[in-house]
N, C-alpha and C positions, 0 to 999 in steps of 0.2 A: 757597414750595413746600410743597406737604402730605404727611407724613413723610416730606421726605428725597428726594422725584420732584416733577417737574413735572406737574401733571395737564391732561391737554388733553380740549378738547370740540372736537368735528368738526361742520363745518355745510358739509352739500350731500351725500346721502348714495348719489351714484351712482356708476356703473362704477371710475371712477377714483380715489374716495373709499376703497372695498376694497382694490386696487391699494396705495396709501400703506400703510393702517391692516396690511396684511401686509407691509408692507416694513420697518415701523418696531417691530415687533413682539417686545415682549421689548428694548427698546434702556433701557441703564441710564439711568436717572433721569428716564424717559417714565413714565409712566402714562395711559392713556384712560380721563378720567370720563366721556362721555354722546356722544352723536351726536345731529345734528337736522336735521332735513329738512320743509318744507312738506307732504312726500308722508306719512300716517302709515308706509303700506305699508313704504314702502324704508327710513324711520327705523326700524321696528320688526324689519326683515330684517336689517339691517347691525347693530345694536344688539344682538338675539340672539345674532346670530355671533362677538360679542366679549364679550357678558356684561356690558353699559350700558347703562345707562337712553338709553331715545329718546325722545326730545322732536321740539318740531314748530317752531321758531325759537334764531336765533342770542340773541334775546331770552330765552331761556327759561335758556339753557346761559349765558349773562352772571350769570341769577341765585344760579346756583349757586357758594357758596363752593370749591369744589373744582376748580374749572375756573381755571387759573393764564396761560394760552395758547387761542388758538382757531384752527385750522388752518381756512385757509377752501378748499372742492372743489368749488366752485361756478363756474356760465360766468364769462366773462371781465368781464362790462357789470356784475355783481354785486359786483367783489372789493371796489374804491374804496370804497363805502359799508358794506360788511360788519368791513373790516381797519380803517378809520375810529371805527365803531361798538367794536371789540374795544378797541381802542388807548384809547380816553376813559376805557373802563372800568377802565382797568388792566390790562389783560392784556397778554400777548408775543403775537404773531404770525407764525405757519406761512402764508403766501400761495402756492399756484397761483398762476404765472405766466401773462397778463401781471401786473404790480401793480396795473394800474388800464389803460382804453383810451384814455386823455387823457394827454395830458404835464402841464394842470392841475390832473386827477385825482392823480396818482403824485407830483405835487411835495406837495402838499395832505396825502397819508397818510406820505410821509417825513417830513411837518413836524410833524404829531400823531403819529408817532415821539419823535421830538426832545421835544416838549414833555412826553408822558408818558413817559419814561424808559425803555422797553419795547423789549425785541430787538425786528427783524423779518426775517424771512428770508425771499426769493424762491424758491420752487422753480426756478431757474436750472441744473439737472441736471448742463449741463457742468463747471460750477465747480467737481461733486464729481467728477471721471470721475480715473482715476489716469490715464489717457495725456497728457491735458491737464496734467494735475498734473505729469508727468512731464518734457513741453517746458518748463513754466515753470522747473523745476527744473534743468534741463541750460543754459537760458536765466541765470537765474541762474550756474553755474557755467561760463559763458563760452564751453560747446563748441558751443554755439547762439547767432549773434547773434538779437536783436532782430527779428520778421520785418519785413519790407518789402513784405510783399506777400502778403494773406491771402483765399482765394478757397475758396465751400464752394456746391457741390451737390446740391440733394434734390430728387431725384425718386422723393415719398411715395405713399403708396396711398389713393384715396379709397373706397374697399370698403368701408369702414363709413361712407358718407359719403355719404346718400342725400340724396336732395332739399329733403328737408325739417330737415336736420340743422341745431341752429344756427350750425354751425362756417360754413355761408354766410352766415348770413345777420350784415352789417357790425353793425347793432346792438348784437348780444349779444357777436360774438365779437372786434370789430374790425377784423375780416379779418386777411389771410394774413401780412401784416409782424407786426402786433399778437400775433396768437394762436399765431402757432408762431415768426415770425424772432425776437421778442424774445430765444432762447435763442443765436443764432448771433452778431446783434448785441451782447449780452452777450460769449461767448468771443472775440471778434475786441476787443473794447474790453480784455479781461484779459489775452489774448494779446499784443497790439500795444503796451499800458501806456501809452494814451490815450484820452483822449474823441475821438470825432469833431467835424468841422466841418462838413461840407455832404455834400450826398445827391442823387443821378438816380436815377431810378426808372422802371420799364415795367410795367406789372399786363396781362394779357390776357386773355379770356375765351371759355371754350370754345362755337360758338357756339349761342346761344340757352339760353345757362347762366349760370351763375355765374363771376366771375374765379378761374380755378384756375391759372396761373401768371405768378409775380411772380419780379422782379430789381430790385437796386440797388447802384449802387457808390458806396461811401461812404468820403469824401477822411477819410485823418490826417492829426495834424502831419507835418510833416517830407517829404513827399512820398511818403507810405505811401496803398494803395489798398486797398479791401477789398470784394469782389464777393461777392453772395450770389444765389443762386439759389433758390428754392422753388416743386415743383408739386405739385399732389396732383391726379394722373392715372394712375395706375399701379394694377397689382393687387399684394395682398402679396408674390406672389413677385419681383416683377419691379423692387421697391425697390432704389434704386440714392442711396448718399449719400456724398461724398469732399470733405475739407479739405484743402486745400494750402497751406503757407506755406513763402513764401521767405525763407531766410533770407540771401541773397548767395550763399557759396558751401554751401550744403546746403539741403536742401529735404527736409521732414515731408510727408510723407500720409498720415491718417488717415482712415481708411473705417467706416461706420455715423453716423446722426444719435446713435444711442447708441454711441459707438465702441467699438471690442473690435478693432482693430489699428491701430498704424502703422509705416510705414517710413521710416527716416532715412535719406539720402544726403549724404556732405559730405566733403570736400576738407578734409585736414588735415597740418600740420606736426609733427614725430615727437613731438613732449610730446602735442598732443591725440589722436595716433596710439595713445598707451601711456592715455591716461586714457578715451578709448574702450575700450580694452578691458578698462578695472577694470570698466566697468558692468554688468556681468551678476554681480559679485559684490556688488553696493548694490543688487540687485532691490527688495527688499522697502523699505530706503527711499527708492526715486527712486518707487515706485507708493504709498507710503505714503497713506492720506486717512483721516484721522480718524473712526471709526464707519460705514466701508466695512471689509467682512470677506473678505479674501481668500478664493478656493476651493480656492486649490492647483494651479489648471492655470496661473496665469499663468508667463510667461516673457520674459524680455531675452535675446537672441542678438543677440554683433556679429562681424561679421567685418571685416578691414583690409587691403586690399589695397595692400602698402606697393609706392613709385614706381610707379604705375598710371599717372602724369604727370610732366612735368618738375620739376623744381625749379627753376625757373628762375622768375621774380616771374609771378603770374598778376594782374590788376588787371579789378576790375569797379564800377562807380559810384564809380569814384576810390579804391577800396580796391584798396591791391598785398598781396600775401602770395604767402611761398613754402610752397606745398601740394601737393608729390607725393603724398603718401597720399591715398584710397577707401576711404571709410568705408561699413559698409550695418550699420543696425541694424536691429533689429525687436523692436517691444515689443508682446504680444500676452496680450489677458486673456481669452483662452479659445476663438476665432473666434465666426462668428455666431451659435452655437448655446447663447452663455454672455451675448448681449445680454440677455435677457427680467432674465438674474440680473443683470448687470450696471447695467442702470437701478435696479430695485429697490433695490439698496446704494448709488446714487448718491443717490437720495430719502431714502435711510436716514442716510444723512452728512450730509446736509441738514437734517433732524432733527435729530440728534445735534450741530450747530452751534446749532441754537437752546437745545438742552439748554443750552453749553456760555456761549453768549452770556446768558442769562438766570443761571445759576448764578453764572459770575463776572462779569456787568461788560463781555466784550468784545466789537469787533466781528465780525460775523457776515462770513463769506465773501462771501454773496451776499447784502448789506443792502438798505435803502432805497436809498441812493445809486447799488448796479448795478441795484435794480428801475425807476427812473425815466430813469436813462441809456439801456437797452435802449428803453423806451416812447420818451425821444424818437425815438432816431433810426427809429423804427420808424413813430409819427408823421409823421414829415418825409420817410421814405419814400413813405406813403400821400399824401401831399397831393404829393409830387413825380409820383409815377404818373397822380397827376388832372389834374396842372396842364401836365404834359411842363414843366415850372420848376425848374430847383435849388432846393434848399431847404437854409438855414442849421440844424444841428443847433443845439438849447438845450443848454449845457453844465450839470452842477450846479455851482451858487452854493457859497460859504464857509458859509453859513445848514444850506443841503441836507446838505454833507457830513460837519456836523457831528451829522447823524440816524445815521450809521450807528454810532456807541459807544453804548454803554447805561450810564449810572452805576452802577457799584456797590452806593452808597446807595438808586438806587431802587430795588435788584432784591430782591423779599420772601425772606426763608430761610427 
């Protein structure tokens, strides 16, 4: 790193390229050396705005000694070759999600991972979100099983999403599993703390358009199910998105594709009775994420409705437990009007993992191995919705997941 920061160079210098570069802006041990873009124009707009040189190829920003990382902002059909290209050179790498639009692709840039020694971090959003953070966490300390049964609904807005956008067109963007489920596939595989195995699929298309809504249910070990839905039909206001996981006896829903609430319900015996109600005094570490900067509206409220049930053994999938207590939590980082912030600090943490994965040595939250995991199944979706065929998910290999650490040794100081 050059004095003491990581220097990055940004290549693809549109809409969403601005987006990041203000999200991550001012984060310690970032620095932006240069932006590049094909276009001069937009290189030279977005470059002024930051006060870096623009350039016109990821080739150009490779040359430069000062660029330590290369965040790629580029469509989706571009990433493979571009995170490919950074990686040879020595660089760490920031990818726009998906990783690649091929499962061959994404194994192929994990593996020039591995071989060059260099973080790599998916923009996989969720992974930073603190609600998510938060289930795992509660998952973790036992007052959450495991879910069993993880089901998520979007219904997104195609309003900036004309005709000729590339987000139809499969080529560029992969389509609709590839370029947006890859983020839900991802949280359902970290959520559930498995890879998938097999995949059904339905794509439909609006008619004499484009496929604007897709589903697939896709099998875990152990007889876990996980239903996703995604359409992009809607106008902005009319966006409607909800995750639901069962957990046996309690059930999470969180609401927003960028969440900003959810609500816990659960059935509990009087020890988890009393350790529900410590949690609104551990706010700040059960939402805790690393280089996400609280605003100050978030909040935990639980209430306990103690014998709301009998005591008497309640059993469900072979589980008995005595749970008179109703639990209702609600973990809430701002309602919908703190999303726009709230994404922003999740890209921002996101960052700030690669900072931390390139600095020391470790692995990255959302490495190679959760970037290639989401593209399979997201893959075997697509070809299950063409084929009306189940289709077996590729697991990663011992090879693969040995791409997500970064040595130590080869990380420059």
């Amino acid at each position: 790193m050059t004095g003491g920061a990581l220097g990055v160079g940004l290549v693809g210098c549109g809409g969403f390229a601005g987006f990041v570069l203000d999200a991550v802006a001012g984060l310690p041990g970032l620095r932006l050396a240069a932006v590049a873009d094909p276009s001069p124009a937009r290189a030279r707009r977005l470059g002024a705005r930051h006060g870096v040189p623009a350039l016109g190829s990821l080739g150009e920003l490779l040359e430069r000694d000062d660029v330590a990382a290369v965040l790629i902002a580029t469509p989706p059909a571009t990433h493979a070759e571009l995170a490919t290209a950074a990686l040879r050179a020595g660089r760490h790498v920031f990818c726009e999600k998906p990783l690649a639009t091929t499962t061959e692709d994404a194994s192929a840039v994990a593996h020039e991972a591995r071989l060059a020694g260099r973080a790599l971090v998916v923009d996989h959003v969720l992974r930073y979100n603190p609600l998510l953070r938060a289930v795992e966490r509660l998952t973790g300390r036992g007052l959450l099983a495991r879910p069993r049964r993880f089901l998520f609904e979007n219904d997104a807005s195609d309003e900036d999403l004309g005709p000729g956008h590339w987000f139809w067109d499969q080529a560029h963007s992969g389509g609709i599993f590839i370029e947006h489920g890859v983020h839900f596939f991802d949280a359902a595989r970290a959520l559930l703390g498995s890879d998938p195995v097999a995949v059904r699929a339905t794509a439909v298309g609006r008619p004499g358009g484009p496929v604007d809504l897709v589903s697939a249910d896709v099998v875990h070990p152990g007889g876990v199910l996980a239903s996703h839905l995604h359409s992009f039909t809607h106008a902005h206001r009319a966006e409607r998105q909800l995750m639901r996981l069962d957990h046996g006896f309690a059930e999470t829903r969180i609401s927003g594709w960028i969440p900003v609430h959810a609500e816990i319900t659960a059935w509990a015996d009087e020890d988890d009775a009393r350790a529900w109600e410590e949690l609104p005094g551990l706010q700040d570490e059960l939402l805790a994420v690393a280089g996400f900067r609280p605003h100050g509206g978030e909040r935990i409220a639980v209430r306990v409705e103690r014998n709301a049930g009998s005591a008497a053994p309640a059993r469900g999938r072979g589980e008995e437990r005595s749970v008179p207590h109703r639990v209702r939590a609600v973990l809430d980082l701002g309602g919908e009007a703190r999303k726009p912030y709230v994404y922003a600090q999740s890209v921002r943490a996101a960052m700030a993992d690669l900072v931390r994965a390139a600095r020391d040595g470790t692995r990255p939250v959302a490495d190679a191995v959760s970037g290639f995991a989401a593209v399979a199944v997201a893959e075997a979706a697509t070809v299950a919705a063409a084929t009306g065929a189940e289709q077996s998910v590729l697991a990663p290999g011992p090879a693969l997941a040995a791409a997500g650490r970064v040595p130590s040794e080869g990380v420059p100081a």
